[in-house]
ZAMARGU-4260 file (C-alpha; in steps of 0.2 Angstrom, whole numbers, plus 5000, padded with zeros to 4 digits):
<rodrens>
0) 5208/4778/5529 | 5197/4791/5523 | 5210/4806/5523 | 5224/4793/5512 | 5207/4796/5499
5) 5209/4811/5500 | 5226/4813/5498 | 5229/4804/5484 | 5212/4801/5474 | 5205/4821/5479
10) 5221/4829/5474 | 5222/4818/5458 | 5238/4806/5462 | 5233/4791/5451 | 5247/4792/5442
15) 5261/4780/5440 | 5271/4776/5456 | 5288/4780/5452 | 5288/4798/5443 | 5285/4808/5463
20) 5297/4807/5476 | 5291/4794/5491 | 5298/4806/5506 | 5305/4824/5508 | 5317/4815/5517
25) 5336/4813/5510 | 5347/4797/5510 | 5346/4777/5505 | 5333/4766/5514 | 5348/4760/5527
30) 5353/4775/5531 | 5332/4781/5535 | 5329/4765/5542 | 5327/4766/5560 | 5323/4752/5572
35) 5303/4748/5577 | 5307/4751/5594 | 5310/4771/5591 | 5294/4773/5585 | 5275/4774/5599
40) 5268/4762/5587 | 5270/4748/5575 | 5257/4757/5564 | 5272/4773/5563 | 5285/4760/5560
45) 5275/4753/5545 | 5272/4772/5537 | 5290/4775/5539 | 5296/4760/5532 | 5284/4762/5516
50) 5289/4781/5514 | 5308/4781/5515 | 5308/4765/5500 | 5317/4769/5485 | 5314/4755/5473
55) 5324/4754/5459 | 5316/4749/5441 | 5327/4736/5431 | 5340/4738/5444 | 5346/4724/5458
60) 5336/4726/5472 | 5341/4717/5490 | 5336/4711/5508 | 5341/4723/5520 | 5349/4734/5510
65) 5332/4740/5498 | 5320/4733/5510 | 5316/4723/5527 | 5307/4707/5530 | 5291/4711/5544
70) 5281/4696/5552 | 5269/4706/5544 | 5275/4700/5528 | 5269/4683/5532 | 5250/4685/5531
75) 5250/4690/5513 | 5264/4676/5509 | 5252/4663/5516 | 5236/4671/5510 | 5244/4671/5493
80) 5249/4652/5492 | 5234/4648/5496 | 5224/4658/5481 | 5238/4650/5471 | 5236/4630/5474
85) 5216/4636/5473 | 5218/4643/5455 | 5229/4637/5448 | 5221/4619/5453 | 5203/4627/5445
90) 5211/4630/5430 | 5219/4612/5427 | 5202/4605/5433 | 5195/4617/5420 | 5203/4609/5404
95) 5206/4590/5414 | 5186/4589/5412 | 5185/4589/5392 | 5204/4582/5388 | 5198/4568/5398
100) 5215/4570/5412 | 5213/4564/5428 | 5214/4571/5445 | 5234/4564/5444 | 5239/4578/5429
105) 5227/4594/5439 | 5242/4589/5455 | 5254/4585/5445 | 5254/4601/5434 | 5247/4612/5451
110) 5262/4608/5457 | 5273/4612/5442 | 5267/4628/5442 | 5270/4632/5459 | 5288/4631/5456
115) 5287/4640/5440 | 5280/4654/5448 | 5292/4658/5461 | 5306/4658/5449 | 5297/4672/5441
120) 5292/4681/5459 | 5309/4683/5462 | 5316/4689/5447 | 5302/4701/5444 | 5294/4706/5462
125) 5307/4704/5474 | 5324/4710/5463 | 5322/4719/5448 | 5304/4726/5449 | 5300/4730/5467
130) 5283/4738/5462 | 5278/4724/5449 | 5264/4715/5459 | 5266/4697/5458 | 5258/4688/5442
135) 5243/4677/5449 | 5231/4668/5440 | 5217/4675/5429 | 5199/4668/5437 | 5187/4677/5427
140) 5194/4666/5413 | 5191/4649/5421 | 5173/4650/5414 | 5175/4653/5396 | 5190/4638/5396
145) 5178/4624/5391 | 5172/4632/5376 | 5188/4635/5371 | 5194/4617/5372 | 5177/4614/5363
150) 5182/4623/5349 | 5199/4617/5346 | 5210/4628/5357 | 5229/4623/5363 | 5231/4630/5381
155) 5249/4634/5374 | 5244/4646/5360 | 5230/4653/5373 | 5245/4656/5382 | 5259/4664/5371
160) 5245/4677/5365 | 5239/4681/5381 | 5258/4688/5385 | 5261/4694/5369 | 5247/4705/5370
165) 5251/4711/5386 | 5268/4716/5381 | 5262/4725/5370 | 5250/4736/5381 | 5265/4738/5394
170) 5276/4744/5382 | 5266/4758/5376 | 5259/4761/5391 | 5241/4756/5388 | 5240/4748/5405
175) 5243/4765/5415 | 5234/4776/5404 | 5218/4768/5405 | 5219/4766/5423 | 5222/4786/5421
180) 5206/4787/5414 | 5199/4779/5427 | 5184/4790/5438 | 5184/4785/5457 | 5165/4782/5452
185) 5170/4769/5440 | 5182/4760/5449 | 5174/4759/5465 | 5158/4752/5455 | 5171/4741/5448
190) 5175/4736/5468 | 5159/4735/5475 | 5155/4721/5461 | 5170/4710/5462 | 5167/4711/5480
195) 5149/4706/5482 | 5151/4692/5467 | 5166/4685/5475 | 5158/4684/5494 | 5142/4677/5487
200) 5149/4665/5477 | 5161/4660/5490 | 5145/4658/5504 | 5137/4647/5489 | 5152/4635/5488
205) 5154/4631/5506 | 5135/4628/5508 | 5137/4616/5494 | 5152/4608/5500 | 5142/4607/5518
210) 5128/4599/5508 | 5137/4588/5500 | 5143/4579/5514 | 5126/4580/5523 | 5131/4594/5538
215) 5123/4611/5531 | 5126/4615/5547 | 5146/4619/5546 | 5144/4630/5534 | 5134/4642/5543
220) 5142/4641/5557 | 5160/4645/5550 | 5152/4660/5540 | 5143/4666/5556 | 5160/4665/5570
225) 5170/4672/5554 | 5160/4685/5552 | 5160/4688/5574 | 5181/4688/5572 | 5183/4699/5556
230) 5172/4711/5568 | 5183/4710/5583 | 5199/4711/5572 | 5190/4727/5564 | 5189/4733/5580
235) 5207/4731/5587 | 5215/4737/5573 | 5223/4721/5568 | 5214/4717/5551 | 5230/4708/5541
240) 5229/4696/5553 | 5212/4691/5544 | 5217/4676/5534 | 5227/4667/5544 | 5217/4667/5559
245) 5200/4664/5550 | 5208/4651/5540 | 5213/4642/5555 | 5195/4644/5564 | 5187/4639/5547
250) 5197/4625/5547 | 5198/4618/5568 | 5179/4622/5568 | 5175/4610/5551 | 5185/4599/5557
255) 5179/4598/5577 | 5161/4597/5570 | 5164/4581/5561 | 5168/4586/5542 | 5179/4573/5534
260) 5198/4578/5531 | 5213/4569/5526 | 5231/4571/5521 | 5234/4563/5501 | 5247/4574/5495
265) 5265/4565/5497 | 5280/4576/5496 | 5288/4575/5478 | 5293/4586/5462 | 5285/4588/5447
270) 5289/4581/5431 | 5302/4594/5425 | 5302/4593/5405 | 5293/4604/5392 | 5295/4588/5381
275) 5284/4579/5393 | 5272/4592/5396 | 5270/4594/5376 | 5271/4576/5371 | 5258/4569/5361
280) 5254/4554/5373 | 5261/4561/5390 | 5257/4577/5399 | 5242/4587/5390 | 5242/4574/5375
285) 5241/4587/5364 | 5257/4590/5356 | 5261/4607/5348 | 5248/4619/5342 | 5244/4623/5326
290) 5240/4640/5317 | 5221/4636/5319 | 5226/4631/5338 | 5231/4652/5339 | 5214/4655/5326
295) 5203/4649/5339 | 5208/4657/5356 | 5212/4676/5346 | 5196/4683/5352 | 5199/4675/5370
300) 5218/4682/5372 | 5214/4697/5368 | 5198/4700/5381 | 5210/4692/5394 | 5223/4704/5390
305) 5210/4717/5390 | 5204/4715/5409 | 5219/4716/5415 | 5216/4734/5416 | 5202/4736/5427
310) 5212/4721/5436 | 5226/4730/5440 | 5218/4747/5446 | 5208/4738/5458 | 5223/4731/5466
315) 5232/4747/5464 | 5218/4759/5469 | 5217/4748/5486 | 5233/4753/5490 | 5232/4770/5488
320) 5218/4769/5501 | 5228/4758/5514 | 5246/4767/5513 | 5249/4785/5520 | 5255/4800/5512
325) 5272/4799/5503 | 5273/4784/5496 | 5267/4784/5478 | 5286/4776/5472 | 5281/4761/5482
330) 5265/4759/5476 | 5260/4743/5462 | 5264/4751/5444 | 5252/4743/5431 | 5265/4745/5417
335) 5278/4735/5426 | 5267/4723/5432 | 5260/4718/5412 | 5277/4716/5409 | 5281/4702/5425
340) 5264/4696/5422 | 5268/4694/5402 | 5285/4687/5403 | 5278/4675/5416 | 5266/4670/5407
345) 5276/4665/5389 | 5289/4655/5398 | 5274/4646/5407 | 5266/4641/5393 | 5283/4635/5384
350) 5287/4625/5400 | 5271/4616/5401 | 5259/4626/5414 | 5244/4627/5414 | 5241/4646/5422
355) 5233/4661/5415 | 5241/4675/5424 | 5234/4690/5432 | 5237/4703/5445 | 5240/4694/5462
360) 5224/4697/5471 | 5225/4688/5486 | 5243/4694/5489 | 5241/4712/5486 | 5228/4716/5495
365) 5233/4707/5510 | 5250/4715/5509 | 5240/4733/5507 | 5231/4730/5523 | 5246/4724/5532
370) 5255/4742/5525 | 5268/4733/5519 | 5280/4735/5501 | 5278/4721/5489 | 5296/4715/5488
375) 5299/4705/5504 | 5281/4696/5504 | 5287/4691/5487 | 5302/4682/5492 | 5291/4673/5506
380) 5279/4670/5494 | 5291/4662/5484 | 5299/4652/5498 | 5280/4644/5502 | 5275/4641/5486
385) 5290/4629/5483 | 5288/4622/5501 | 5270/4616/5497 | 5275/4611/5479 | 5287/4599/5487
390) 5280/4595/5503 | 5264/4591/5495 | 5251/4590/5510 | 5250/4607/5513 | 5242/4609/5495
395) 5228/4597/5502 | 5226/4609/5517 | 5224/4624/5505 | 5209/4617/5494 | 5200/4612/5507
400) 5182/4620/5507 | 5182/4628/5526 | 5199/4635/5524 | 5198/4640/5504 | 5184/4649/5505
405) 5185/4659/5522 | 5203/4663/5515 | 5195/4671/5497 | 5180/4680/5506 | 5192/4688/5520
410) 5207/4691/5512 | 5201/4697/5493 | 5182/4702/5493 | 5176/4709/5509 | 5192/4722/5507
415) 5188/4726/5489 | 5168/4729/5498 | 5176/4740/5509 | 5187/4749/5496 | 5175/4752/5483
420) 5163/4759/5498 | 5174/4771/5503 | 5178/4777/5485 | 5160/4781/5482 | 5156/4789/5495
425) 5156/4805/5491 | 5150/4818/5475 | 5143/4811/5459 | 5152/4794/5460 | 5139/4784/5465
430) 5130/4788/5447 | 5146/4779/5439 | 5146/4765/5453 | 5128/4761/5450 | 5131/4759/5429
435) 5147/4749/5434 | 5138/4737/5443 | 5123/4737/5430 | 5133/4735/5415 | 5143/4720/5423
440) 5129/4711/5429 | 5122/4712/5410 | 5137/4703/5403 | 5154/4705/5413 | 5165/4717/5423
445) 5175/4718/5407 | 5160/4726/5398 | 5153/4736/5414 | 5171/4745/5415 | 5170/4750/5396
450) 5155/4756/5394 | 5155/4767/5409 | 5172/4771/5408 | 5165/4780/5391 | 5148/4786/5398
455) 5158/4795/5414 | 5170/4803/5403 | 5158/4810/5391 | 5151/4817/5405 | 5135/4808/5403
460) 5137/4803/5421 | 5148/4806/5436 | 5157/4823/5437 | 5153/4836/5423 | 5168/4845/5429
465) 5180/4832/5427 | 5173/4825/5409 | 5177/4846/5403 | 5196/4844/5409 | 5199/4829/5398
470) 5207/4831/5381 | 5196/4823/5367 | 5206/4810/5367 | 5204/4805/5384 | 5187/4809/5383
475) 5178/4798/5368 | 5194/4792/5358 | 5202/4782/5368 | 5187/4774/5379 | 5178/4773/5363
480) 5190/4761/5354 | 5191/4751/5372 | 5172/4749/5370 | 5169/4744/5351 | 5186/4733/5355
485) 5181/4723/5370 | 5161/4722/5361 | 5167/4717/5347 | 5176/4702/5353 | 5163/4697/5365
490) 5151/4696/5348 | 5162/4687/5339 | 5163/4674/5355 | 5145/4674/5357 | 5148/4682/5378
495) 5135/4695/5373 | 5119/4688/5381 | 5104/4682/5371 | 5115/4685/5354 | 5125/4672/5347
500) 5143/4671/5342 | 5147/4680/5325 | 5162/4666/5325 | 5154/4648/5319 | 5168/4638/5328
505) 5158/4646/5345 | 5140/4645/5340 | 5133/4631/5353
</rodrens>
């Protein structure tokens, strides 16, 4: 792992995926395709796979001809649904609380969006954007939604601003040129912060689910033989199986010890209408917004649109440290994936969805570990999402405690621990890291990345080398604005801790 760092982050190659040629070998993918059994390992046959790719931008991309499906491919598929029923269903929850819906809309429109969603995977991910990471949900959000609906806010405008900003930023290659802009020391900070949030709060749920149904007891159990069989995976070289298999031990152990389980989901569809979904007595019960509706949730789009950034390098940055040499024109391109993510997200909120998209977390780095491309997990992410959408039980499966939370400690933020380690290791990064982590503790990782995104390219910190290579632009224009930008809306929405909102509508 450590000489891929080298390769790509030492030699400066954080740069979009499809301006450098993936291989110095000539020909399409089926005529460089060669069979596993050629190669002394499946680990060889992975590399080659990702390095003779040729994905092709806004143009048809197919099974078999573009790309192969690997079992491998499976892991990130399932590990993906999963962080998909879990939230997307957080989200519902979030605004079913003070719109007064029941648990029957959080299914009903959970559901809804699943099939949404792999409509969208397959157009985008698996045909005419190969390097377009799926578009997942947006979790850092999921606090701030009840004091939008407080204040007035329609999930739809919420919605359609989100995307239109996005487009926005993609089509003037905001996305990629702040990721450019990006230290190692920065981002790995960014890592090492996500991960340790994300595991934490993940051990705090499951010990408050244990609780909760009087057997603390499971809870530290699971955590503890999870932790035994990520070691032993670890150590036979067989890591990407970590979801499955720990969500199944997770799962048989809770279970075996006596925690309470039971099938409720029947298999069914969604209702299908927009007209339903917008009525003013079905659906949300809201009926169309209104131009204060899009007044109120301005300040909230426009953050949202603006940690997609740091987002998407973090998913991008972990798989230039899993994937070998040659194979930057298969690599996530941030641009692309603000575009999927955008356009997923407008027709989404026209349709009737709840979701606030993101940058796939618990596919891509899954997939990264698993060295495989993004199309063919797509398409078998696609397929199980639909399946569990219809089907129904496995959705009751997937939100369970012992199997949720292993699955987003396992398959998310112990990797983005590990990554954000190994990007820091080395130099002047860890003075970056530190301020990261320090600055988003103080407000939130939209905030920490800003501010040391400027201070490390002022050279106030991190390499004083690097900060003298940058134009001024790149140096203090640029992160500047992102800084009084992203501060400035958090004022006006009263995030800034111990100040309050400059907005009345968000005083509390």
């Amino acid at each position: 792992m450590s000489e891929n760092i080298e390769s790509t982050v030492m030699s400066g190659q954080y740069v979009e995926g499809h301006d450098h040629p993936a291989s110095n070998k000539k020909g399409s993918y089926a005529e460089l395709h060669r069979n596993s059994s050629s190669f002394d390992s499946r680990d060889e046959y992975l590399n080659h796979e990702l390095q003779i790719m040729q994905p092709k931008r806004w143009r048809v991309n197919l099974p078999f001809r573009d790309y192969r499906f690997e079992y491998e491919d499976t892991i990130p598929a399932m590990a993906a649904t999963i962080g998909k029923v879990v939230m997307v269903g957080a989200i519902a929850a979030t605004f079913a609380g003070p719109l007064g819906l029941g648990d029957g809309f959080i299914l009903e429109n959970v559901r809804y969006e699943l099939l949404i969603v792999s409509f969208f995977i397959v157009l985008f991910s698996g045909i005419f954007l190969p390097t377009a990471n799926l578009a997942g949900t947006h979790g850092p959000l999921i606090p701030l939604i009840p004091i939008v609906v407080a204040a007035g806010g329609h999930p739809m405008a919420f919605g359609l601003l989100i995307g239109a900003f996005g487009l926005m930023l993609a089509i003037s290659k905001g996305g990629s040129l702040l990721a450019n802009l990006t230290s190692k020391g920065v981002c790995g900070g960014l890592l090492l912060y996500l991960g340790f949030i994300g595991t934490t709060s993940q051990v705090k749920k499951l010990f408050a689910w244990s609780e909760g149904i009087g057997m603390t007891h499971i809870a530290f159990t699971v955590i503890l033989l999870t932790i035994l069989l990520y070691a032993l995976l670890e150590h036979f070289k067989k890591r990407w199986l970590a979801v499955p298999i720990s969500c199944l031990l997770g799962g048989g152990v809770a279970f075996l010890m006596g925690a309470p389980f039971a099938f409720k989901t029947a298999p069914g569809l969604p209702h299908m209408s927009p007209m339903y979904w917008w009525g003013e007595n079905t659906g949300w019960m809201l009926g169309m917004p209104t131009l204060e509706s899009f007044i109120v949730v301005l300040p909230f789009a426009i953050l949202a649109v603006a940690m997609w950034s740091p987002d998407f390098l973090g998913h991008q940055v972990f798989q230039k440290i899993s994937y070998p040499k040659r194979t930057e024109r298969v690599l996530m391109d941030i641009d692309d994936t603000m575009v999927s993510t955008s356009f997923r997200q407008v027709a989404g909120s026209l349709l009737g969805g709840s979701n606030f998209s993101s940058s796939w977390g618990t596919y891509i780095v899954p997939a990264a570990i698993a060295k495989r491309p993004i199309p063919a997990g797509a398409l078998l992410t696609a397929l199980f999402c639909i399946i569990a959408s219809v089907w129904g039980y496995p959705m009751d499966l997937a939100i369970w405690e012992p199997v949720l939370c292993i699955a987003l400690i396992v398959g998310v933020f112990i990797p983005l621990l590990e990554a954000g380690m190994e990007m820091t290791r080395e130099g002047k990064t860890t003075q970056s890291a530190a301020i990261v982590v320090f600055a988003s503790a103080l407000v939130n990782p939209a905030f920490g990345w800003s501010l040391t995104l400027l201070l490390d390219n002022l050279g106030l910190i991190g390499s004083k080398e690097r900060s003298a290579s940058l134009s001024r632009m790149s140096r203090w224009i640029i992160p500047g604005i992102m800084f009084v930008v992203l501060t400035g809306v958090m004022a006006l929405v009263g995030m800034l801790p111990g100040i309050d909102a400059l907005l009345p509508n968000f005083r509390h």
